[in-house]
GUSEDO-971311 format. One line per 10 residues: number of its first residue (from 1); their letters; for each residue x, y, z of C-alpha. Coordinates in Angstrom, 1 decimal. Example, Ala and Ser with C-alpha at 12.3 -4.5 7.8 and 13.67 -1.06 7.14 Angstrom:
2
1> as> 12.3 -4.5 7.8  13.7 -1.1 7.1 $
***
This chain:
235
1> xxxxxxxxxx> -17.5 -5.8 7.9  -14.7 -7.5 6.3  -16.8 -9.1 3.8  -18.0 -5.4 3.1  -14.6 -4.1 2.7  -13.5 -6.9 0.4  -16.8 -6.1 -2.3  -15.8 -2.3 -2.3  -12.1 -2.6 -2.5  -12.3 -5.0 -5.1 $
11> xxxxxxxxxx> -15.6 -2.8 -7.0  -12.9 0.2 -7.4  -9.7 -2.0 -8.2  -11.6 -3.0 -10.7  -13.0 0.5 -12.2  -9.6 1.8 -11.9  -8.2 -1.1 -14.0  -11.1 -0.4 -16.6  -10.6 3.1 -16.5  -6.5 3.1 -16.1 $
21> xxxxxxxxxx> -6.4 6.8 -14.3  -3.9 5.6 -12.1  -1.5 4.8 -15.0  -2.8 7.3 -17.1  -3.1 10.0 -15.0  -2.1 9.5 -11.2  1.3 8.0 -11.9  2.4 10.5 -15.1  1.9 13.4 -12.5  3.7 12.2 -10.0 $
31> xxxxxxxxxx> 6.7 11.6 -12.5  6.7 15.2 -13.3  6.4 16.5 -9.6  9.2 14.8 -8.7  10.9 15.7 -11.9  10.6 19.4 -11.9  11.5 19.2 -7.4  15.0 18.1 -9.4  15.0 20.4 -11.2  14.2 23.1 -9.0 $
41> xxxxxxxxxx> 17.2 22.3 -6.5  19.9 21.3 -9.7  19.8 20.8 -13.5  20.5 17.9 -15.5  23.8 16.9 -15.8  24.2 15.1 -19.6  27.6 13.0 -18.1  25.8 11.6 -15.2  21.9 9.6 -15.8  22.0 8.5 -12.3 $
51> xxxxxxxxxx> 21.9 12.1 -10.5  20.1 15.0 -11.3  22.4 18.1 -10.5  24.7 20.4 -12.6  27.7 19.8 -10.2  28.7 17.4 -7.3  27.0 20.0 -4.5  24.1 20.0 -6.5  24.0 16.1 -6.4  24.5 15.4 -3.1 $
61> xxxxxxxxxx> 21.8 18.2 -2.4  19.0 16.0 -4.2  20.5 13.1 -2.6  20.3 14.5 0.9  16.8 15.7 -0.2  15.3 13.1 -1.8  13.4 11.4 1.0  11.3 14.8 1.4  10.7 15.0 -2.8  9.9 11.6 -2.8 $
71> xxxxxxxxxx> 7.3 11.6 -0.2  6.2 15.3 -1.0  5.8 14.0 -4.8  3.6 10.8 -3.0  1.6 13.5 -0.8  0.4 15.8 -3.9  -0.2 12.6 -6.5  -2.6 11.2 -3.6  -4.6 13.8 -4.0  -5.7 12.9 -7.4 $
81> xxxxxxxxxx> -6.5 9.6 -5.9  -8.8 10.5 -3.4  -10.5 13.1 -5.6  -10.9 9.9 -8.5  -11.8 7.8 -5.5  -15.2 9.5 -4.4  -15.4 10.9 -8.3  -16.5 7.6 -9.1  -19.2 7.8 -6.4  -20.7 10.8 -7.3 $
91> xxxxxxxxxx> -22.0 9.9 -11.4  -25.3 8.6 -11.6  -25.9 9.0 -7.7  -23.9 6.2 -6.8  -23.2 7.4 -3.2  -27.2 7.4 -2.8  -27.3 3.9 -3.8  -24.1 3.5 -1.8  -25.9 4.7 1.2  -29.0 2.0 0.3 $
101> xxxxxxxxxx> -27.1 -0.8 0.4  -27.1 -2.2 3.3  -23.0 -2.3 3.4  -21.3 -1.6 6.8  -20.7 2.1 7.0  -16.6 0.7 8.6  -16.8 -2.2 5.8  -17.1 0.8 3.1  -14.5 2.7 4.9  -11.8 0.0 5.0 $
111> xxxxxxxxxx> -12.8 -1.1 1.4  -12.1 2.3 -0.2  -9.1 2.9 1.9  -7.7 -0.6 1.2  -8.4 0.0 -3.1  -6.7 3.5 -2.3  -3.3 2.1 -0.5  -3.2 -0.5 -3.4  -3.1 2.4 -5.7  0.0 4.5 -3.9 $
121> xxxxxxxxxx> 1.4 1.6 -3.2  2.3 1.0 -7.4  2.7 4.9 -7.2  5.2 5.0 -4.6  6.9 1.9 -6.2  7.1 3.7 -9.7  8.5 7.1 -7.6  11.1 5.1 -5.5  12.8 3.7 -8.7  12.3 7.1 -10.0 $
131> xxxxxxxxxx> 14.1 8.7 -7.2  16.9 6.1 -7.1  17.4 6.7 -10.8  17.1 11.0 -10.9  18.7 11.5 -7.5  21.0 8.8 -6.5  19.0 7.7 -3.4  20.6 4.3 -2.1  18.6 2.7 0.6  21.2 1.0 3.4 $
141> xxxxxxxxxx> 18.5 -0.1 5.7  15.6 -1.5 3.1  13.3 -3.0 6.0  12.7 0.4 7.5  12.0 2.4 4.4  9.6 -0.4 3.7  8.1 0.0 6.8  7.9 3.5 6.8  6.4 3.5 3.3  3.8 1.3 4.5 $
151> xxxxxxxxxx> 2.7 2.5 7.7  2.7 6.0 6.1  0.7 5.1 2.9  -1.9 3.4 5.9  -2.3 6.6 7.2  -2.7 8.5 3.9  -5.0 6.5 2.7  -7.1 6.6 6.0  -7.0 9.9 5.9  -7.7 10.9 2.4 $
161> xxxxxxxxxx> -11.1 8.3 2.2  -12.1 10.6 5.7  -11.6 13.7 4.3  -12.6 12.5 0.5  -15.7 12.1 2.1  -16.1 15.1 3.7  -15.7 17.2 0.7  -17.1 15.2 -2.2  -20.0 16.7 -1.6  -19.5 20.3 -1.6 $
171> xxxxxxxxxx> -19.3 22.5 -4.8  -15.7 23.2 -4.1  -14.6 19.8 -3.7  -11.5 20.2 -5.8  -10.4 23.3 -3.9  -11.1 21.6 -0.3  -9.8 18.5 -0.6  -6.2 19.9 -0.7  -7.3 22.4 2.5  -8.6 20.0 4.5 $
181> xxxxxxxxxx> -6.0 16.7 3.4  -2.6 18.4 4.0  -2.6 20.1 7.5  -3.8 16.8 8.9  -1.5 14.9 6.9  1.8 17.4 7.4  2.6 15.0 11.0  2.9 11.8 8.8  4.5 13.4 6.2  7.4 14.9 8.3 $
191> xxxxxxxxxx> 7.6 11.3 10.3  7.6 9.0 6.7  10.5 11.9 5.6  12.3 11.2 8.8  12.3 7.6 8.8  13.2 7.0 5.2  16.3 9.6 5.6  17.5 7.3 8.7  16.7 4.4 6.2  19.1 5.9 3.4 $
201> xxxxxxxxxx> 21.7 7.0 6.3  21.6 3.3 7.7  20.7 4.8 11.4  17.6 2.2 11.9  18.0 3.0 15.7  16.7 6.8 15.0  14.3 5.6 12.8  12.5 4.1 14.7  11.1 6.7 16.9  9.4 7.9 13.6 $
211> xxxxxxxxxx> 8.1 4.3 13.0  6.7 4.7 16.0  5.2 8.0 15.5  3.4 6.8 12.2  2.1 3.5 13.5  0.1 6.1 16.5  -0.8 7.7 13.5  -2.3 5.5 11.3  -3.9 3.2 14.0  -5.6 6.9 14.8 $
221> xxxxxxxxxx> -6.8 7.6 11.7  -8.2 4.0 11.2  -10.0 4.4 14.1  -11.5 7.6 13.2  -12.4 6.4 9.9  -14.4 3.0 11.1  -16.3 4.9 14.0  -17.5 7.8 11.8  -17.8 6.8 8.5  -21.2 6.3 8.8 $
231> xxxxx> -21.5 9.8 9.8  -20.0 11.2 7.1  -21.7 9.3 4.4  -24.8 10.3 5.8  -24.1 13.7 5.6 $
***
């Protein structure tokens, strides 16, 4: 299985290296989501690069906020991922020859999901330095927003390769993807938000009810993805 997971991880690394969407595309859009959240809340101010926000309310309104942009800006760019993810099975009937192969159904699973955290892992990277720069977001406890980030990336990933799978092959993938990803994903989201805000506060002690939360999570949606994987790329 773990051999399995290594081939695929390492097959769509290197496609996505080749074919530079995440830098290209994945990445540029999250810039601008997180961008425009900015500027939906304040405004630039042209004596202050550090802060977005016409005035000092309107500063410490993104700063206050900027766990929940950050992470909604992670949520909507993983999208794109997971719809580039089984895009790339889908030309020249890949999945079929997927299927064919002989791989462990749970060695394909963990592959794709491991190539796919790799992936938001430079995107959230790119967003955090993004958010520190726009909104003024200082990190006082850096070893719980790291585990946060990490726990909740898990758990997207797991759950966008479950659901990528599910809808990559109906007509209206593009349009059921988002329908099916982000009422499942709304617990992790609200838990990642949580913890990184007690990161920023430096209040590790009520973050970590939320790590706990997301580890549940993500150990659940790992589970779920190795014992039906096979399922779904059957069906």
């Amino acid at each position: 299985m773990w051999r399995d997971a290594f081939l695929i991880m390492q097959k769509d690394l290197n496609i996505e290296l080749k074919s530079k969407v995440v830098f290209n595309q994945v990445i540029p859009f999250g810039l601008v989501v997180i961008l425009l959240f900015g500027l939906a809340i304040g405004k630039f101010d042209s004596s202050s690069l550090s802060t977005v926000g016409g005035n000092l309310s309107d500063a410490g309104l993104l700063k206050d906020a900027s766990a929940g942009l950050f992470w909604m800006a992670v949520t909507l760019s993983a999208v794109i991922g997971v719809q580039r993810s089984f895009a790339i099975e889908t030309q020249d009937q890949a999945r079929d020859a997927l299927r064919l192969s002989a791989l462990d159904p749970a060695g394909i699973f963990l592959g794709k999901a491991g190539a796919l955290l790799v992936e938001l892992a430079v995107l959230e990277s790119v967003l955090a330095l993004c958010a520190i720069f726009l909104f003024g977001m200082q990190i006082a406890v850096f070893w719980l927003f790291l585990a946060a980030s990490c726990l909740a990336t898990i758990a997207l990933s797991a759950v966008g390769v479950i659901y990528g799978a599910l809808a990559s092959g109906a007509r209206t993938r593009e349009t059921l993807l988002p329908l099916l990803f982000f009422p499942v994903i709304a617990p992790v989201l609200l838990s990642a938000t949580k913890a990184c805000e007690a990161a920023i506060v430096g209040q590790p002690s009520s973050g970590m009810i939320w790590i706990e939360v997301l580890a549940v999570f993500s150990l659940c949606y790992i589970a779920l993805g190795v014992a039906a994987f096979g399922s779904l790329l059957e069906e």
